[in-house]
C-alpha angles and dihedrals in degrees: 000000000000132000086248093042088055104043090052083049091051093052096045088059090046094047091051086048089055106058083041097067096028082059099038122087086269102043079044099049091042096052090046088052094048096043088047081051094055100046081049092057100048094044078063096054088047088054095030127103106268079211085058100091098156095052089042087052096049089051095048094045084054092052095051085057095053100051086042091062092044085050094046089068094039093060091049101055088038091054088048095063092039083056092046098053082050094054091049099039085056095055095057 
């Protein structure tokens, strides 16, 4: 098997753990904690002081970290089709 060959194999395994987990108590719980995080967050920008930049920056930035993490495992499941489609268009 090739390099290429591999690393579309790899993604295609971390792709499929990935919705696993996204889709298992945990992956749930997480995604329900982060998303409760971020309408918490913004509730405070609506109630904080417009002058605060330095608050609004920090609750943004927060935001930001939380959407990153959620992203993160997006891209990964997304890569992992994509890797997918590759690996059985290849076989054809």
């Amino acid at each position: 098997m090739d390099e290429d060959k591999q690393v579309l194999m790899a993604q295609v395994i971390l792709g499929d753990e990935a919705e696993k987990f996204m889709k298992s108590d945990l992956g749930r719980y997480i995604k329900g904690r982060i998303d409760q995080d971020i309408q918490e967050l913004k509730d405070k920008l609506v109630e904080i002081d417009p002058e605060d930049i330095n608050n609004i920056r920090k609750i943004q930035n927060e935001i930001r970290l939380r959407n990153l993490v959620l992203n993160y495992f997006k891209e990964l499941i997304i890569e992992g089709q994509q890797a997918l489609q590759i690996l059985q268009e290849e076989e054809r």
